[in-house]
TIFIKOL-403121 format. One line per 3 residues: their letters; for each residue x, y, z of C-alpha. Coordinates in steps of 0.1 Angstrom, whole numbers, plus 5000, padded with zeros to 4 digits. Each point is the difference from the previous one (the first is absolute). Layout:
% TIFIKOL-403121
a) X:Y:Z | ...
***
This chain:
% TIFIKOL-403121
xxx) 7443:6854:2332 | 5008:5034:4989 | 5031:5020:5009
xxx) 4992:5026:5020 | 5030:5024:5001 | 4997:5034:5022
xxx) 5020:5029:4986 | 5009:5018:5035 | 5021:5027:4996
xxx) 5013:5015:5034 | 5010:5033:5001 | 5021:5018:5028
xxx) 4985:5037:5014 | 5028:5021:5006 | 4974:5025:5017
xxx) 4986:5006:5031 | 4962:5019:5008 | 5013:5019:5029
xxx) 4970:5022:5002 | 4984:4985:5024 | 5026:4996:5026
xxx) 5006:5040:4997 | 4961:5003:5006 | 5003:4977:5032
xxx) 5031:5022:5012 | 4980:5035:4998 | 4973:4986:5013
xxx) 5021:4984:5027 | 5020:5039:5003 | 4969:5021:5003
xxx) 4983:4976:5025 | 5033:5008:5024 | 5001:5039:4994
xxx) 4966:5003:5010 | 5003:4975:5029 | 5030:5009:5012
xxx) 4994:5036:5011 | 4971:4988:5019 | 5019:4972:5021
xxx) 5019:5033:5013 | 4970:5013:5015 | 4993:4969:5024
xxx) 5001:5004:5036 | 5012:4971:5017 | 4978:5000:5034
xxx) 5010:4966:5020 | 4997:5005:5036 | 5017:4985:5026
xxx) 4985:4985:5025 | 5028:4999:5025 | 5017:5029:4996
xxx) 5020:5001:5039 | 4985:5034:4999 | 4965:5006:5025
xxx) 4986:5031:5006 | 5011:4996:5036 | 5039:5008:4990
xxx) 4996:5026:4975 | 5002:5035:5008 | 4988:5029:4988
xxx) 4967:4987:4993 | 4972:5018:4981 | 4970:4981:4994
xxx) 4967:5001:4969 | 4971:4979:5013 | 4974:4994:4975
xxx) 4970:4986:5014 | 4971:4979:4995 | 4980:5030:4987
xxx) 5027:5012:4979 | 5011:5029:5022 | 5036:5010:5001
xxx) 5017:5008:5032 | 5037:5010:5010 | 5016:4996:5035
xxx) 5030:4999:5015 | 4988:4970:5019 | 4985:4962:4992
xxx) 4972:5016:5018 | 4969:5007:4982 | 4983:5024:5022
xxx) 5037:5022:4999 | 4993:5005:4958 | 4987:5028:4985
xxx) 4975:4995:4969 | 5023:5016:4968 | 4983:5000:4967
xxx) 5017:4980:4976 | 5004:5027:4973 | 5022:5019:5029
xxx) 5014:4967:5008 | 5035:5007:4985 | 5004:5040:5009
xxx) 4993:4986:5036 | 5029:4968:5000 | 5024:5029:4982
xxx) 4993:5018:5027 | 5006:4978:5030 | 5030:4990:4978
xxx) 5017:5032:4997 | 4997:5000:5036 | 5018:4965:5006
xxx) 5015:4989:4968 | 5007:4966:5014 | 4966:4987:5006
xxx) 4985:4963:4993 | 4965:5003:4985 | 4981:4973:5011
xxx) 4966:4990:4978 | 4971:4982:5023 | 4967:4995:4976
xxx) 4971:4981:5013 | 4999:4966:4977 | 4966:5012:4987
xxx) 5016:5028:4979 | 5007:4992:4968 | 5036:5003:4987
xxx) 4999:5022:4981 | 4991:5024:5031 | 5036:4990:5012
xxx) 5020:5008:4968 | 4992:5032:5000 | 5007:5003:5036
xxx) 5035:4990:4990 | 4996:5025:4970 | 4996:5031:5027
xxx) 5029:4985:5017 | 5019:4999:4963 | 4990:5032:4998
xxx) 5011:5016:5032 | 5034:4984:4995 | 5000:4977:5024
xxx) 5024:4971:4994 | 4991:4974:5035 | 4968:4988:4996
xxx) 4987:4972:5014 | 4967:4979:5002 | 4987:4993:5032
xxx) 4978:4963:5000 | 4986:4982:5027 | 5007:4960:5002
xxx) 4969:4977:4993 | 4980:4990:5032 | 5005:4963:5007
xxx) 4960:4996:4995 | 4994:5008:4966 | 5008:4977:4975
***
């Protein structure tokens, strides 16, 4: 049998490629400057369900009915036939309005389910825009019968 003899030579490297770890960290640094600024923008909208607050306590009350049409109304009252049809585009001059004449009032929202929501944001946008800091969503529970 022959002799078969490997010549290994090992030899240390006393460098390390670090060129791809600094690509991975600007990568990793430009993904959070851009993502960063936009998490700021977020609005957190988790409503409560039992807030110990009904419409029945509150005073002050000042109420935007949207309807199953699409109509906006505005009353003093819970009572439908009591509200006056507003435009929405004078929406806001009319809550600033009622507002400079009692600065403490609770807005209450009532839309009919079949609006879509995006109907009711900018409800809340007039309110935004009027200054109005108590605004509340008015919901009626689930009848037992539908499932």
């Amino acid at each position: 049998m022959a002799n078969i003899r490997y010549n290994s030579v090992s030899k240390t490297i006393g460098t390390i490629d670090i060129t791809p770890l600094m690509d991975l960290t600007f990568m990793l640094l430009i993904i959070f400057i851009i993502t960063v600024p936009a998490l700021e923008y977020v609005t957190d909208f988790t409503p409560e369900m039992e807030t110990g607050t009904t419409e029945n306590k509150m005073e002050n009350k000042v109420y935007v009915i949207l309807d199953k049409e699409g109509v906006v109304k505005l009353s003093q009252t819970e009572n439908e036939s009591d509200a006056r049809i507003v435009p929405m585009d004078t929406l806001s001059d009319n809550l600033r309005s009622i507002k400079e004449t009692n600065p403490e009032m609770n807005l209450i929202i009532k839309a009919a389910k079949e609006r879509p929501f995006g109907e009711v944001v900018e409800l809340q946008d007039a309110a935004g825009q009027a200054k109005i800091m108590n605004v509340f969503y008015s919901t009626s529970p689930k009848s037992s019968q539908s499932k």
